[in-house]
N, C-alpha and C positions, 0 to 999 in steps of 0.2 A: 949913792946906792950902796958902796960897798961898807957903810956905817950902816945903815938898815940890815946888813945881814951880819953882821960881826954881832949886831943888835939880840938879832933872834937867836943868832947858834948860843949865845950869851946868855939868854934866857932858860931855854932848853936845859945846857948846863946845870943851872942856877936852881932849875927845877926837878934835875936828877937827882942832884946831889940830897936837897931837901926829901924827895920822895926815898932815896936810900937811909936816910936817918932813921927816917920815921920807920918807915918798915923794918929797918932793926933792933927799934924800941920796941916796935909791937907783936915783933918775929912771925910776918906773914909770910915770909919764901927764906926758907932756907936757907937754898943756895942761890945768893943775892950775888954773884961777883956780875954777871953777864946781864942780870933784868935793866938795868940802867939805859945801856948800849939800846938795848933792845926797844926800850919805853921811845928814844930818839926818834929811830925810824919807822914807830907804829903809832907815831901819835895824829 
């Protein structure tokens, strides 16, 4: 069970991190330092 969740917070991660990139390339929020956090716990 607790590899299933180390699984997902690991994905999320995984998935921040890329969605910050990207939005930095493409300069859709400006002030990117908090949307990440944020993306987490509204997904």
């Amino acid at each position: 069970m607790m590899d299933y969740i180390r699984l997902i917070v690991g994905l999320f991660f995984l998935f921040n991190v890329i969605f910050l990139i990207y939005a930095k390339k493409k300069d859709l929020i400006p002030n990117l330092k908090y949307k990440p956090f944020y993306i987490i716990f509204n997904f």
